[in-house]
C-alpha positions as CSV (number, residue, x, y, z in Angstrom):
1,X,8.1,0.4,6.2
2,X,9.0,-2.2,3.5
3,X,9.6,-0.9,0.5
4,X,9.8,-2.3,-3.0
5,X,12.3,-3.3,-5.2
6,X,14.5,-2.3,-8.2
7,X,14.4,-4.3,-11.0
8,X,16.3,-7.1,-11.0
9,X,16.5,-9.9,-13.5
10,X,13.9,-12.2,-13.6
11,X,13.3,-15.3,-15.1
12,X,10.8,-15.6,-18.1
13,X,8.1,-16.8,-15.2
14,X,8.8,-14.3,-12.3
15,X,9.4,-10.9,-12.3
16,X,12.1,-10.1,-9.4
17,X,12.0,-6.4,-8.3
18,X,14.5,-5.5,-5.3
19,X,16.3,-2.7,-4.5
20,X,20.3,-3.5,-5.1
21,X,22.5,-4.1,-2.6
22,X,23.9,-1.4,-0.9
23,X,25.8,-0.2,2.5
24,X,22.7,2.1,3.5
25,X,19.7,-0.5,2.2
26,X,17.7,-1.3,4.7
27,X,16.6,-4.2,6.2
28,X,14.1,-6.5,4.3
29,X,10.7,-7.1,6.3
30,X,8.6,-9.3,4.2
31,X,9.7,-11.0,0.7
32,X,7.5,-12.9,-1.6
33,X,8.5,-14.9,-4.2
34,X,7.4,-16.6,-7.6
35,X,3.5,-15.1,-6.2
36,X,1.2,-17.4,-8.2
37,X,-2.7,-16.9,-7.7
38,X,-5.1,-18.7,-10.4
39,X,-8.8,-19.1,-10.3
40,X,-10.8,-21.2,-13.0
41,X,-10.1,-19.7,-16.6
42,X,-8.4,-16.8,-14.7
43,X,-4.6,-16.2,-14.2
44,X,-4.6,-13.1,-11.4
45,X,-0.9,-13.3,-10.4
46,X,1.8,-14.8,-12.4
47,X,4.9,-15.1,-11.0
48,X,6.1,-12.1,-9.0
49,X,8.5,-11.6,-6.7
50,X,9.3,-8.9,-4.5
51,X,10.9,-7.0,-1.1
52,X,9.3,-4.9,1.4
53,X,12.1,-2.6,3.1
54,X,11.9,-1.1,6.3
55,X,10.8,2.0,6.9
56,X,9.5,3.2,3.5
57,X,6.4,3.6,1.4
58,X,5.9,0.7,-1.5
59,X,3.2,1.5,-4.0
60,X,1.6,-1.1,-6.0
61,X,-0.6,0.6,-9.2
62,X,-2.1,-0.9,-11.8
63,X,-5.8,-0.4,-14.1
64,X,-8.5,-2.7,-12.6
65,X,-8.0,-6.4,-12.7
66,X,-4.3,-6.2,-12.6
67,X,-3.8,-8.1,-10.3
68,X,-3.0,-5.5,-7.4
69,X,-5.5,-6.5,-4.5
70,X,-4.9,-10.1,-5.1
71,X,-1.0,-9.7,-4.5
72,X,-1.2,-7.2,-1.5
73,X,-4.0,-9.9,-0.1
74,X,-1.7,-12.9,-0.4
75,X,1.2,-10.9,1.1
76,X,-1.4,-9.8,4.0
77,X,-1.9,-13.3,4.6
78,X,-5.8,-13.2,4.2
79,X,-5.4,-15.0,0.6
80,X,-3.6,-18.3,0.5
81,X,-1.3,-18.6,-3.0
82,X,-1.7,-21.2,-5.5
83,X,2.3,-21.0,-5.7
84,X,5.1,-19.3,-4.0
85,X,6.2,-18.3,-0.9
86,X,6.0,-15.2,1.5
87,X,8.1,-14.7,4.3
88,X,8.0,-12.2,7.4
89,X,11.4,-11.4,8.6
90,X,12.9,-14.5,7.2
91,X,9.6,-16.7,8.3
92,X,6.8,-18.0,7.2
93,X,4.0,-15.7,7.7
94,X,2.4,-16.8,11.3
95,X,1.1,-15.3,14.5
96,X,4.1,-12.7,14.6
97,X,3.1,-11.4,11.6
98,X,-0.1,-11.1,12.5
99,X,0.7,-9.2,15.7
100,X,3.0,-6.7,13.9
101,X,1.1,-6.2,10.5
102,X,-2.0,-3.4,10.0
103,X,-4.1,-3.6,7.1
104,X,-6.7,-1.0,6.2
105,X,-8.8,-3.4,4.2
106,X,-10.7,-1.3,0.8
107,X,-14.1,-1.6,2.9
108,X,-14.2,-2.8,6.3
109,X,-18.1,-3.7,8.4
110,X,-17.8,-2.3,11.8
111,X,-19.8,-3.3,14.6
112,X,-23.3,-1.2,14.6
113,X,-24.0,1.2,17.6
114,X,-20.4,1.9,18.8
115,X,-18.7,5.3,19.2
116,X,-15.0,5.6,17.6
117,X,-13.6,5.3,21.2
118,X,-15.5,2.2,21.9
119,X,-14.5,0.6,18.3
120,X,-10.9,1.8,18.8
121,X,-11.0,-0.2,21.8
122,X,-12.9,-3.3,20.5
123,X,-9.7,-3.9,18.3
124,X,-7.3,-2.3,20.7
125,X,-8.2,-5.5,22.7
126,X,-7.3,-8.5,20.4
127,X,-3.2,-7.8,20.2
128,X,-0.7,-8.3,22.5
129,X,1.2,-5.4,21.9
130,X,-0.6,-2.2,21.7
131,X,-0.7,1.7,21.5
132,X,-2.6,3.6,24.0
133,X,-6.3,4.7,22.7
134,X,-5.4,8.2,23.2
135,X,-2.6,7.9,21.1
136,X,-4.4,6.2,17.9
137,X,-7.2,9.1,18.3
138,X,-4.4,11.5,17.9
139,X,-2.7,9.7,15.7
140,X,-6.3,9.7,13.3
141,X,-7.1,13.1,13.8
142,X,-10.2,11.9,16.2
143,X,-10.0,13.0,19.4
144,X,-13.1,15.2,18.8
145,X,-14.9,12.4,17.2
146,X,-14.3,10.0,19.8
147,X,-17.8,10.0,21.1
148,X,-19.6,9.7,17.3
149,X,-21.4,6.4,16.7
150,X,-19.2,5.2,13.6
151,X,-22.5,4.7,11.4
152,X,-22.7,9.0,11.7
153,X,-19.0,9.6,10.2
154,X,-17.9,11.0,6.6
155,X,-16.4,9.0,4.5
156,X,-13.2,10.9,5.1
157,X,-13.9,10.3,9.0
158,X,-14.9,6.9,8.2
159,X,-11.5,6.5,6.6
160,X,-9.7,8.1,9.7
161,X,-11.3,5.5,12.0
162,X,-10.5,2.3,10.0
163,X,-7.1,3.8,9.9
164,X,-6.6,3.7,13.6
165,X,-8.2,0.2,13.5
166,X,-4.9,-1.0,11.6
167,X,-2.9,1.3,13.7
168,X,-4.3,-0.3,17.4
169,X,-1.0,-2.8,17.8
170,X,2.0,-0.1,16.6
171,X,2.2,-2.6,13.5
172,X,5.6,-2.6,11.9
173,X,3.8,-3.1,8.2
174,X,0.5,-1.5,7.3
175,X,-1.3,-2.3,4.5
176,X,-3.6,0.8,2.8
177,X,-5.6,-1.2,0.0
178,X,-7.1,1.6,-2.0
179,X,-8.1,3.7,1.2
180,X,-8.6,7.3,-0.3
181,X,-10.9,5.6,-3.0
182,X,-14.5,7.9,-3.0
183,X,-13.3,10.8,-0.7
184,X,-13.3,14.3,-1.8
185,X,-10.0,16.2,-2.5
186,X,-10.2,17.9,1.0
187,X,-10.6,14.7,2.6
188,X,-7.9,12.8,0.1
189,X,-5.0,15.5,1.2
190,X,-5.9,15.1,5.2
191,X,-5.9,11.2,4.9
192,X,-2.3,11.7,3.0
193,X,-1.2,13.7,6.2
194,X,-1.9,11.3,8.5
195,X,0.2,8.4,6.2
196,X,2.8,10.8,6.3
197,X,3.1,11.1,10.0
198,X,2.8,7.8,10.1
199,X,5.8,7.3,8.0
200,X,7.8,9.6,10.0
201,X,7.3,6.9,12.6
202,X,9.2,4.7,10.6
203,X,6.3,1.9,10.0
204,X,6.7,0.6,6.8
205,X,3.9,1.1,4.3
206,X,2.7,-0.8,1.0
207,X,-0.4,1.0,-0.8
208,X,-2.6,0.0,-3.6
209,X,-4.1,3.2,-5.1
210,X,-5.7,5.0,-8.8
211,X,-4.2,8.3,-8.1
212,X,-1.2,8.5,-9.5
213,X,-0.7,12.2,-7.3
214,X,-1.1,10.3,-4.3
215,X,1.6,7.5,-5.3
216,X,4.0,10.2,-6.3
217,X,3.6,12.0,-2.8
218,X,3.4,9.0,-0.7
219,X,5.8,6.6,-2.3
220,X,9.5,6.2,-2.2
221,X,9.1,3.3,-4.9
222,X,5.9,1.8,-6.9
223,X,5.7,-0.9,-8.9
224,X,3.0,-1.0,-11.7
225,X,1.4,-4.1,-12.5
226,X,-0.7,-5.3,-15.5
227,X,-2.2,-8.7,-16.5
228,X,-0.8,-10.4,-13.0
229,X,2.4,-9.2,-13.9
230,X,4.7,-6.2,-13.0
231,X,6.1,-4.2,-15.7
232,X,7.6,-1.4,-14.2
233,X,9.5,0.0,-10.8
234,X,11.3,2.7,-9.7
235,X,10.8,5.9,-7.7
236,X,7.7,8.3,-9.4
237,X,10.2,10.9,-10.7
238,X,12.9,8.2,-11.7
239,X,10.5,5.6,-13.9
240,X,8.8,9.3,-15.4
241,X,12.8,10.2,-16.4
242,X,13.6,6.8,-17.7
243,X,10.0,6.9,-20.0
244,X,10.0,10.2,-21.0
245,X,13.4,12.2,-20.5
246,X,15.3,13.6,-18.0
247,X,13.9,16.6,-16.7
248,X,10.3,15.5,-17.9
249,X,9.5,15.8,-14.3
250,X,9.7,19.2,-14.3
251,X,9.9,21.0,-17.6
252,X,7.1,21.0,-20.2
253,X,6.2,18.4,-22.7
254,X,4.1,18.6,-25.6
255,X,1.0,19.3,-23.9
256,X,2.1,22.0,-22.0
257,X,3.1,20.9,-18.5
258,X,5.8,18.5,-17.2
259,X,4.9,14.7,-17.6
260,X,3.6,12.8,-14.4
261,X,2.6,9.2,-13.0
262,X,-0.7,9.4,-15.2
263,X,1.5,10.0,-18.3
264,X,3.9,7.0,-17.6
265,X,0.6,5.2,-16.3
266,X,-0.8,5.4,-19.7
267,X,2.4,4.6,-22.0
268,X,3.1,1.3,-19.9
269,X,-0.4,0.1,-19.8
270,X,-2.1,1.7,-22.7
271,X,-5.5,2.1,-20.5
272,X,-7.5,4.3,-18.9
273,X,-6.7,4.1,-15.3
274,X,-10.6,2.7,-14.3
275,X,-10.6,0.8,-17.0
């Protein structure tokens, strides 16, 4: 999975977050650079820069209008920059990225009056490269669902089955834009199950999300963004240290219990997280 990026200098116009160099960093799958999207009166990216890494879990956070689902649409490639570039190993994004890239979009229209099978395999049938249907059922946890007509799931089934959709070609990125946003906590900590298999795969994952427990289960690194800009990166329990103490991870602070993402969250942006 790519992964994000330590902080690196950065000019005063672009923020440059990548991990340093190392013997055991691995490989960069997609970097974007100098990321500028503006729309009239409205700056909604300004300047960043970062690396996907293989094999690990990137997530992007920030309070509503940050910026977040305009940067994770330019790097899917369905949102065309005003400035900068994005490259897929080392190319400009074009079919091969396309082929090898899975995005769960935050809502998706199905076609009406198909089971999950029959969806599965309505995607299943636009990519060269592909895993078998069985496989992306069990993958999704819907083998017993297969024979649902999608307008009958949960939202949490719902969820499963637009999962599988990005999953169809074996993609070496996926993107998860939001994609626990609405579900009950039941449904939440099944969906984070499946990610994590899914992980253990070794696909490489970026996700936009508000929970800030779900970033610091799922994620190896996040970035948080505010005003078009990121401000922060690290892992969760390292950028919680570096704010509030070592050990604040863990011990109690002033209110009681041990700091978390929320806390940091809060300090960084000074808002609400729906705000």
């Amino acid at each position: 999975m790519n992964v994000g990026p330590a902080a690196a200098a950065a000019s005063p116009q672009t923020e440059n977050f990548a991990l340093p160099p190392s013997a055991a960093t691995p490989s960069v799958l997609l970097e974007a650079t100098g990321l500028v999207k503006h729309y009239p009166k409205v700056k909604a990216v300004d300047g960043v820069s970062l690396q996907l890494y293989a094999g690990t879990c990137l997530g992007l956070l920030g309070p509503n209008g940050a910026g977040k689902s305009t940067t994770i649409e330019m790097l899917e490639g369905s949102l065309p920059p005003t400035a900068g570039t994005i490259r897929y190993r080392g190319e400009p994004l074009g079919d091969r990225f396309r082929q090898e890239s899975g995005i769960q979009f935050q809502k998706t229209a199905l076609q009406e009056f198909l089971t999950v099978r029959e969806t599965v395999e309505l995607f299943h049938g636009l990519y060269d490269h592909t895993l078998p249907i069985d496989e992306v059922l069990r993958l999704c946890a819907l083998e017993e669902l297969e024979g649902r007509d999608n307008k009958k799931l949960s939202g949490g089934q719902l969820q499963r089955l637009l999962l599988a959709v990005a999953l169809v070609n074996d993609p070496n990125v996926l993107f998860l834009d939001e994609p626990t946003t609405g579900l009950d906590p039941q449904a939440r900590r099944a969906f984070w199950e499946l990610v994590q298999g899914i992980k253990a795969r070794g696909t490489t994952v970026l996700l936009t999300t508000h929970y800030m427990d779900e970033a610091y289960v799922l994620c190896d690194r996040i970035i948080i963004m505010d005003h078009g800009k990121f401000i922060a990166e690290g892992t969760p329990r390292g950028l919680i240290e570096e704010h509030f103490g070592e050990g604040a991870a863990e011990r109690p602070g002033p209110e009681g219990r041990p700091h978390n993402l929320e806390d940091l969250f809060l300090k960084l942006t000074g808002r609400d997280l729906r705000t």
